[in-house]
N, C-alpha and C positions, 0 to 999 in steps of 0.2 A: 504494500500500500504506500506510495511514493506521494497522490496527491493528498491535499489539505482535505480537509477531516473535519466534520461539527462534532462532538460528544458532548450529552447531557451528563451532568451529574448529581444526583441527590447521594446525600449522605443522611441518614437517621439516626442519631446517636444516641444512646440513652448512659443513664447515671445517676445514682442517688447523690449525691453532693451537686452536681454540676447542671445547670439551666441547658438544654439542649442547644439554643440558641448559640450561646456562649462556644460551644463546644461547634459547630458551624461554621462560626465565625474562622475558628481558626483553619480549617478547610479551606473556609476562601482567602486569606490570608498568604497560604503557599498558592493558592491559584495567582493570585496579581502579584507574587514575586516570582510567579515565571517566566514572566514577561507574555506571553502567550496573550492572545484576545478574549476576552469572554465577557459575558454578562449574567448577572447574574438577579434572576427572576426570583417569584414568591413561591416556586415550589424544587428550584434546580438553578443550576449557574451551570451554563452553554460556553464551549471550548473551541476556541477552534485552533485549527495545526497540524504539524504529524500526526500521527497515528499513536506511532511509540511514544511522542515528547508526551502527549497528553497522558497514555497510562501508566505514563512514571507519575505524571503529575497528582494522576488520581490514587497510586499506591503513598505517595506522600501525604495527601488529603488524607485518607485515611488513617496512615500514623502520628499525622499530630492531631488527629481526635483524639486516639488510645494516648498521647504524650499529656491530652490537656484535661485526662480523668474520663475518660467513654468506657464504660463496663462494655460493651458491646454495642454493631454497627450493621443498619442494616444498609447497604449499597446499591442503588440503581443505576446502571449506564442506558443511554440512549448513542446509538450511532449513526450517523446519516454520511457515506461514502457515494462516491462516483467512480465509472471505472476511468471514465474519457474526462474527467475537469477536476477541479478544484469544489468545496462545496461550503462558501460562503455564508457566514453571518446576515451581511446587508443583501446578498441577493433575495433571501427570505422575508426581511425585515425593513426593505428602503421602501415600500408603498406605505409602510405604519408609521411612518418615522415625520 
């Protein structure tokens, strides 16, 4: 998979000490130090990239939930590829915008 990539990701984290929210936060925290593009909505924060940058990105999300008190995670990916182009953000998104 060489072109650019959309992936969704929701993270659920749960924890008796720690406000979910809180715990999120930090997920998206390593998303926008990855420099990568994303947005991020009221139920997922949308990626876009490699393929691979991104699923580092989202094994990293993942570990600083567990780093910032997540007893457990549940994970959803959404992927949206092409075989012939690149698969844009604002191609999606520039008529709402």
């Amino acid at each position: 998979m060489d072109k650019i990539v959309n992936i969704a990701l929701q993270i659920l984290p749960t924890s008796p000490k720690v406000h979910p929210y809180n715990l999120v936060d930090k997920a998206i925290e390593v998303i926008a130090a990855s420099g990568l593009k994303y947005r991020v909505t009221p139920f997922e924060t949308v990626m876009e990239g490699e393929y691979d940058k991104i699923m580092e990105i989202v094994k990293q999300a993942q570990q600083a939930c567990y780093d910032a008190g997540a007893d457990s995670l549940m994970t959803y990916i959404k992927i949206q590829s092409s075989k012939d182009s690149d698969v844009t953000i604002e191609d999606k998104m520039e008529k709402y915008e």
